[in-house]
C-alpha positions as CSV (number, residue, x, y, z in Angstrom):
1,X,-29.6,-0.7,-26.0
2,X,-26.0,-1.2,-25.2
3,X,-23.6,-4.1,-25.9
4,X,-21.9,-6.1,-23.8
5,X,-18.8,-8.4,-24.5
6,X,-17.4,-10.6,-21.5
7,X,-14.1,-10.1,-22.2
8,X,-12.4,-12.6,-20.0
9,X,-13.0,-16.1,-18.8
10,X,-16.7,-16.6,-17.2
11,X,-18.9,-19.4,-16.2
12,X,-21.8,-20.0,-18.2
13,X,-24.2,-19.5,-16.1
14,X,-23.1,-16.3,-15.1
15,X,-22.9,-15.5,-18.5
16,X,-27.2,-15.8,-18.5
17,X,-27.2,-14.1,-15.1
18,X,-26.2,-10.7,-16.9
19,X,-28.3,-11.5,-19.7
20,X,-31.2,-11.8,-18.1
21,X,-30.1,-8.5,-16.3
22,X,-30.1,-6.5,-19.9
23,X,-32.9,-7.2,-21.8
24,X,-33.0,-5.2,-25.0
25,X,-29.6,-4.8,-25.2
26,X,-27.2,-7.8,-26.3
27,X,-24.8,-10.0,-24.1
28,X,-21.8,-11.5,-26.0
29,X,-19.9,-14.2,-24.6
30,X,-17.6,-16.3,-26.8
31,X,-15.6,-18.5,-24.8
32,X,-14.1,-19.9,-27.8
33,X,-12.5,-16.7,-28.6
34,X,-11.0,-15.4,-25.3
35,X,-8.7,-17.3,-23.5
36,X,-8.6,-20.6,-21.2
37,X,-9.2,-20.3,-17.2
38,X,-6.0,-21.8,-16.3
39,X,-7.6,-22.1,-12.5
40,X,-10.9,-20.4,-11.1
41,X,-11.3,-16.6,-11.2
42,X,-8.3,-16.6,-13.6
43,X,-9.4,-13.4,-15.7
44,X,-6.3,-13.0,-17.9
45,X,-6.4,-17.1,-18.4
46,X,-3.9,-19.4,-20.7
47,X,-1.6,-17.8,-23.9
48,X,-3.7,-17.7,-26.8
49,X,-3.3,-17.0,-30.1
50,X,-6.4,-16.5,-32.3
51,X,-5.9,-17.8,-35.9
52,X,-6.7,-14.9,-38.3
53,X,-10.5,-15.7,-38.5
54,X,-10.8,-15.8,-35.1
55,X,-9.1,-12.7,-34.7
56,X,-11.0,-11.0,-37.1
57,X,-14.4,-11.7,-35.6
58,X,-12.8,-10.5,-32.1
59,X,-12.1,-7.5,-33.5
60,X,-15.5,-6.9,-35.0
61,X,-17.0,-7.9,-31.7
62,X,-15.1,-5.3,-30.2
63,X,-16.2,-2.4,-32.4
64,X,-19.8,-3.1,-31.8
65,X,-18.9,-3.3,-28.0
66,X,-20.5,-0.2,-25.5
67,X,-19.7,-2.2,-22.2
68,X,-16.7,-4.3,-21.4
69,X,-17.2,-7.0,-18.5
70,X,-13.2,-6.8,-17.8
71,X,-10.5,-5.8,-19.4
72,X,-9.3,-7.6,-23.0
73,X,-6.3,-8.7,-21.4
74,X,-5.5,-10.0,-25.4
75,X,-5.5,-6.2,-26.4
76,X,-4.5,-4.0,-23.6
77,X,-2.1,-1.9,-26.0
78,X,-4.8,-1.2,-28.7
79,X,-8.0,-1.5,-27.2
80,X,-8.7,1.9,-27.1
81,X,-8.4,2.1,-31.0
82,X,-10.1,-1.2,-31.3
83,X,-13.5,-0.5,-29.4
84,X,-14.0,3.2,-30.0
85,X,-17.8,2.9,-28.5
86,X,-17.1,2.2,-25.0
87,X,-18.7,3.6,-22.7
88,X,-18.1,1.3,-19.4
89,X,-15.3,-1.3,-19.0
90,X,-16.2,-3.2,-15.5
91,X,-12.4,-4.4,-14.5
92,X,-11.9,-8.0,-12.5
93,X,-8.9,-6.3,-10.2
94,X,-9.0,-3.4,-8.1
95,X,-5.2,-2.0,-8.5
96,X,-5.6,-1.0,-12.1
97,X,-4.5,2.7,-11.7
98,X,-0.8,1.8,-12.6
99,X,-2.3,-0.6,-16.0
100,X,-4.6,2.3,-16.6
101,X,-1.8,4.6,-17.2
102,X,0.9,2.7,-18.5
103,X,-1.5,2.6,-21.5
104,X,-3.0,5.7,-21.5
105,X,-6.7,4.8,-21.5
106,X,-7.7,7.7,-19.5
107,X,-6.5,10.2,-22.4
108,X,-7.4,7.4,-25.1
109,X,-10.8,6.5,-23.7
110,X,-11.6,10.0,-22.2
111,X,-15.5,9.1,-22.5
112,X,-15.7,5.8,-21.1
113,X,-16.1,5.2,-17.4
114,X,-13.8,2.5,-15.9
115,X,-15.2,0.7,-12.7
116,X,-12.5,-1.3,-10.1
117,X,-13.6,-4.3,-8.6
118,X,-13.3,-3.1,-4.9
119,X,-14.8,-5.3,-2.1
120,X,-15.0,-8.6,-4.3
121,X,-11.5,-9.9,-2.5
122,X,-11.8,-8.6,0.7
123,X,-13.1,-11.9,2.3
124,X,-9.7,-14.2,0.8
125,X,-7.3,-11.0,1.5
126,X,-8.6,-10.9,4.9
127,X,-8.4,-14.6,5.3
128,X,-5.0,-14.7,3.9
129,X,-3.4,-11.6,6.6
130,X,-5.6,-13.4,9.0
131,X,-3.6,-16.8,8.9
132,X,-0.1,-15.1,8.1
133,X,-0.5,-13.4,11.7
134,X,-2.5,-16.4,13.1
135,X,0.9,-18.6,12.0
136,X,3.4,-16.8,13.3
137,X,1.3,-16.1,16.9
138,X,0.9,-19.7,16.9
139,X,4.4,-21.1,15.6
140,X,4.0,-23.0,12.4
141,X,7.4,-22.9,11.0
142,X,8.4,-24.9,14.3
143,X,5.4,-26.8,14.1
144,X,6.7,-27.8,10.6
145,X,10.0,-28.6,11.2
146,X,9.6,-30.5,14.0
147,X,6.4,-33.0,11.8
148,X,8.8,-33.3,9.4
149,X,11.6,-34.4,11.9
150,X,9.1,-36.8,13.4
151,X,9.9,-34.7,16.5
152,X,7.3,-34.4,19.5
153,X,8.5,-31.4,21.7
154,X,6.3,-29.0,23.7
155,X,6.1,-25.0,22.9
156,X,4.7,-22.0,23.8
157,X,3.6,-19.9,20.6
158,X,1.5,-16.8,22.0
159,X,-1.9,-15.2,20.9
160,X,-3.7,-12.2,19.1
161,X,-6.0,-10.4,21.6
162,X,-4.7,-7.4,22.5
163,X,-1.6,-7.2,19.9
164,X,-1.4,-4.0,17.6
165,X,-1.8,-4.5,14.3
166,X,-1.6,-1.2,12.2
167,X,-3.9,-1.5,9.0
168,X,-2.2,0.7,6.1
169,X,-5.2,1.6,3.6
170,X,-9.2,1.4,5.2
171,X,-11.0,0.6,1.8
172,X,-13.2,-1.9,0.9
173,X,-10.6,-5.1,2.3
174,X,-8.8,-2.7,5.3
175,X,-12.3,-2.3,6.1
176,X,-13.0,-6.2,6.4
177,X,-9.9,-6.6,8.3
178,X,-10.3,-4.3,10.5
179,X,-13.7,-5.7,11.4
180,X,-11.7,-9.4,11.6
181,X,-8.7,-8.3,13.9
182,X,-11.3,-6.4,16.1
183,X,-13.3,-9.5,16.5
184,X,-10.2,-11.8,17.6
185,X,-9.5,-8.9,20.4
186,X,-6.5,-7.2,18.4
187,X,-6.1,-3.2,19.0
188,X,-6.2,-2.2,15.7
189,X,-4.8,1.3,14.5
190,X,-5.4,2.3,10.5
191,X,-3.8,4.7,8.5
192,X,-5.5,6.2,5.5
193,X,-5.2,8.7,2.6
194,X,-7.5,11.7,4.6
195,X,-7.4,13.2,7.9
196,X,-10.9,12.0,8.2
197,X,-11.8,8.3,9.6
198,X,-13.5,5.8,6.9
199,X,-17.1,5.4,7.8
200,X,-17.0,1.4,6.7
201,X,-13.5,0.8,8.9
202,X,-14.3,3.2,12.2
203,X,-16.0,0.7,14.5
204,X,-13.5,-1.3,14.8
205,X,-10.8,1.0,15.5
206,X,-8.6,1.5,18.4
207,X,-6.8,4.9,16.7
208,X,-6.9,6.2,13.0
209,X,-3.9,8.2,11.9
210,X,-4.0,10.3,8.2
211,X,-1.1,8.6,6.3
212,X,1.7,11.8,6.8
213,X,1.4,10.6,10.6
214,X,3.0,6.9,9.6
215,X,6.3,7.4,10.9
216,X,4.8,8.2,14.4
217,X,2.2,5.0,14.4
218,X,5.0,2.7,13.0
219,X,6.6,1.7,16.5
220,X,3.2,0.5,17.7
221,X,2.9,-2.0,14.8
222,X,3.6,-5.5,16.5
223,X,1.9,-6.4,12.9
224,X,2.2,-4.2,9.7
225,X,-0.3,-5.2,7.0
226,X,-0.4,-3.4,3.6
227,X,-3.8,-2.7,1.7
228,X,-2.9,0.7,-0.2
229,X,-3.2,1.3,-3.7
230,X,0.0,1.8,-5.6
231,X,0.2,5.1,-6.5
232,X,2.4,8.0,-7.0
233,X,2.5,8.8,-3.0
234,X,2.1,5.3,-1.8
235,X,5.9,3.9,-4.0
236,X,8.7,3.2,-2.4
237,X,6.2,3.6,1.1
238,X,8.0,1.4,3.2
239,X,12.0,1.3,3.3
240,X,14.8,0.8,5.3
241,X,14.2,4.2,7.7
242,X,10.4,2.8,8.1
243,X,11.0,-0.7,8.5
244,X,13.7,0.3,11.0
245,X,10.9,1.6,13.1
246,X,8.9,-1.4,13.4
247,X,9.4,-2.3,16.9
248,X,11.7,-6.1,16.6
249,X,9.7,-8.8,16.0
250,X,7.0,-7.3,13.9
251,X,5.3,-8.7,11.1
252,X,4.6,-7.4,8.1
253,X,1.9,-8.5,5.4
254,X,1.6,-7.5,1.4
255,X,-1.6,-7.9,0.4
256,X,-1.0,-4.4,-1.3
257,X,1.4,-4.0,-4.3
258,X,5.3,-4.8,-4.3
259,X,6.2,-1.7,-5.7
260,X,5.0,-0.5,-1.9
261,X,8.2,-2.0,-0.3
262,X,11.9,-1.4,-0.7
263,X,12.8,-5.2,-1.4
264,X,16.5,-4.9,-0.6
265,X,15.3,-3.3,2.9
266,X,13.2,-6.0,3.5
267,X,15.8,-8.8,2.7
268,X,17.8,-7.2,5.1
269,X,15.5,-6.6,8.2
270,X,14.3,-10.2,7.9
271,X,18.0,-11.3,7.5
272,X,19.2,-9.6,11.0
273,X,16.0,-11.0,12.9
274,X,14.7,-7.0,13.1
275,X,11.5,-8.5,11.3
276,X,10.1,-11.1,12.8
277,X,8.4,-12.7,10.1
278,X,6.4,-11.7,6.5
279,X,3.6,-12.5,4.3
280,X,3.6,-11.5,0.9
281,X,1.3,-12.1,-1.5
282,X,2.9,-9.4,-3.9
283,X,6.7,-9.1,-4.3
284,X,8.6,-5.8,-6.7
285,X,9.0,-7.8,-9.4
286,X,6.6,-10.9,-10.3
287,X,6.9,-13.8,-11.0
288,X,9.6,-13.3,-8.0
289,X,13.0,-14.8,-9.5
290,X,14.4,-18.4,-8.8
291,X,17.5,-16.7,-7.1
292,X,15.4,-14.2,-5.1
293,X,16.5,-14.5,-1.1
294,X,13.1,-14.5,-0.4
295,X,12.5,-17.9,-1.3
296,X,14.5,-19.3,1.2
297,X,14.0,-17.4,4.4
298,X,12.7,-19.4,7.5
299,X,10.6,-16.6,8.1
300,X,8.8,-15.7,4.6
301,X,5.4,-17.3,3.5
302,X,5.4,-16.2,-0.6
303,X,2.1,-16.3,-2.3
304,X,2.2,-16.2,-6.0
305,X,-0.1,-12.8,-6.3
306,X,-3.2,-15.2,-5.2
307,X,-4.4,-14.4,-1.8
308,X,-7.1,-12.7,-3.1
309,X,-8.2,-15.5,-5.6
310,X,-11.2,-17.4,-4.9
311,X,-13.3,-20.5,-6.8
312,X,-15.7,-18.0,-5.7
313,X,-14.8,-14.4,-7.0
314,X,-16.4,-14.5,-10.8
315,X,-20.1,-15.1,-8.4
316,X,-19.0,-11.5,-6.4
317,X,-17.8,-9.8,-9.5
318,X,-21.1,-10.5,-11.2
319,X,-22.7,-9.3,-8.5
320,X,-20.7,-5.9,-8.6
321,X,-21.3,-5.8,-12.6
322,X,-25.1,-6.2,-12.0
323,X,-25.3,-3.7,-9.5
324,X,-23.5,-1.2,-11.5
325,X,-25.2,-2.3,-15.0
326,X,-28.6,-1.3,-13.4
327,X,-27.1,2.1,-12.4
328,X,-25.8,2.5,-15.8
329,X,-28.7,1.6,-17.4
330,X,-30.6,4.2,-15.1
331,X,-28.0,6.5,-15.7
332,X,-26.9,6.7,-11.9
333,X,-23.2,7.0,-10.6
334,X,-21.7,3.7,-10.5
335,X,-19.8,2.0,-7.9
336,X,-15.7,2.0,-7.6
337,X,-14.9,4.4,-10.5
338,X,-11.4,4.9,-10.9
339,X,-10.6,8.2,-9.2
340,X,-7.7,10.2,-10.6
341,X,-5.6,9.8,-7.7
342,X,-5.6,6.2,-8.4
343,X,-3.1,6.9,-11.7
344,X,0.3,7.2,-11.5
C-alpha cells in the first residue's frame, strides 16, 4: 500500500482523519519536522531550518513517500530528486501552474499526478469580492473618515441589484460568485477560456462571452473581478487599453494573480478617478513594497495574498484529499489535475 507524508502544517486530528481513510498503507505526519503554522491554513508556515539529524530523517521520509499531501515547500528545488516514488502530490493552492514550471516537475516528475486544490477557497474569495463591491456600493471609505473625524453627516451610497459585474474566469470560485452576485440581484456576465458556457457557472448568468470577446464585454463592467489562472494567455490581461475601457467608475477586484494586471496602468487609472475603486488581494510583485502607490490610495483596499485563507480551509482540503485518495486507491481519475494549459 502507498505512503503518505503530510508535507505541510496540519491539525492533528485531520492527520487521523486520512489515516483512518488508508488502511494498509502508512500515514506519516511529523510536525516536528516540517515547519510552524504561523496562522491557520498557513501551508508553507514559519522559516525553519532542520539541524542535520532532522534533515536526514526528512529526507528518508521523503524517499519512502508515494503520495504527498502538499507540496514540501522546504524542498521545492529538489524534490523531484529527493522523492523519486511519487506517484500523487495533493497541492494546498490552486494557481500552481506557474510553481510547477518554474521548477520543472512536469518533465522531473513525468509519472506522478499533481492535483490543485480547486473549490476549497471559493467561499472566502467570494466573501472577500463580495464585501470589496458591497464597500464601495455602500461608501465605507467616507463612512471611515467621517468615525474617525467624530463627524455625523448624512449620505447616499447606492446598491448592487441590477449593477453589472463581469466575472473573468467561471471555475470552481467564478462559479460561487456568480451564484452570490446573482442572488443580491446583480446582472452578471462571465468570461471564460471556451466558447462553451461552464455547466457549474450558467444559472446564474445574464451573458457568457469566450475570453477573445473581452474587449467588447469590458464597457459593461460597472465591477471587474479577476478569477483566471495565470498563464501564458491570461499575463499582462489587463492594461492600460483594457482598463481604459472600463466604463468611469468601475471597480476592479484581484482575487486572480498580479501578474494578470499592468500595475503601472492601474496606478494610473485609479490616480485620474477613471477607476473608481479596487480590491486586491494579489499585487505584481508580493510582498507589495513600502513605497508602492498602492498603499496609499483613498480608493485601494490591499490584502496581503489572504482573501482566500480560512481557520477553516485544512477541514475543505482534507475533504478534497479524501475524495481523491479513494479514487486513487480505486484507481479512478482524480479531481483538479493540473491540465497542461495551466503551465506557463
Amino acid at each position: 500500500m502507498s505512503t503518505i507524508l503530510i508535507a505541510s502544517p496540519l491539525e492533528a486530528e485531520l492527520a487521523a482523519r486520512i489515516a483512518e481513510a488508508h488502511p494498509g498503507g502508512a500515514v506519516i505526519h511529523r510536525p516536528d519536522l516540517v515547519p510552524a503554522a504561523r496562522y491557520p491554513a498557513d501551508h508553507v508556515g514559519a522559516p525553519l531550518v532542520r539541524d542535520p539529524e532532522a534533515e536526514a530523517e526528512w529526507r528518508g521520509l521523503l524517499a519512502r513517500a508515494d503520495i504527498l499531501f502538499d507540496l514540501d515547500w522546504t524542498h521545492l528545488e529538489d524534490l523531484p530528486d529527493l522523492a523519486p516514488q511519487l506517484r500523487w502530490i495533493q497541492a494546498s493552492s490552486s494557481g500552481i501552474g506557474p510553481l510547477l514550471s518554474r521548477h520543472r516537475y512536469p518533465q522531473r516528475l513525468p509519472d506522478t499526478v499533481i492535483t490543485r486544490a480547486s473549490g476549497v477557497h471559493a467561499q472566502p474569495l467570494t466573501e472577500f469580492a463580495l464585501m470589496v463591491m458591497l464597500m464601495h456600493a455602500r461608501r465605507h471609505d467616507l463612512m471611515a473618515t467621517q468615525q474617525r473625524a467624530r463627524r455625523w453627516t448624512r449620505f447616499a451610497g447606492t446598491d448592487l441589484r441590477e449593477r453589472t459585474v463581469v466575472i473573468i474566469g467561471l471555475g470552481a470560485i467564478g462559479a460561487e460568485l456568480a451564484r452570490c452576485c446573482a442572488a443580491l440581484g446583480m446582472r452578471v456576465v462571465g468570461v471564460g477560456r471556451t466558447a462553451e458556457v461552464p455547466e457549474a457557472a450558467a444559472p446564474h448568468l445574464a451573458g457568457y462571452h469566450p475570453h477573445t470577446a473581452l474587449d467588447a464585454v469590458l464597457p459593461e463592467a460597472e465591477f471587474l473581478v479577476l478569477v483566471a489562472p495565470h498563464t501564458a494567455a491570461t499575463r499582462g490581461l489587463l492594461g492600460a487599453d483594457r482598463l481604459a475601457r472600463l466604463p468611469r467608475g468601475a471597480v476592479l477586484v484581484n482575487i486572480a494573480r498580479g501578474a494578470l494586471v499592468d500595475e503601472p496602468a492601474l496606478i494610473a487609472a485609479l490616480r485620474s478617478g477613471h477607476l473608481g475603486g479596487a480590491g486586491l488581494d494579489v499585487v505584481a510583485d508580493e510582498p507589495l513594497a513600502e513605497s508602492s502607490p498602492l498603499w496609499d490610495l483613498p480608493n485601494v483596499l490591499i490584502s496581503p495574498h489572504s482573501a482566500g485563507t480560512s481557520d477553516r480551509e485544512n477541514a475543505r482540503l482534507v475533504e478534497l484529499f479524501l475524495d481523491n485518495l479513494a479514487r486513487f486507491r480505486a484507481g479512478t481519475p482524480l479531481r483538479n489535475v493540473v491540465q497542461p494549459r495551466e503551465l506557463l
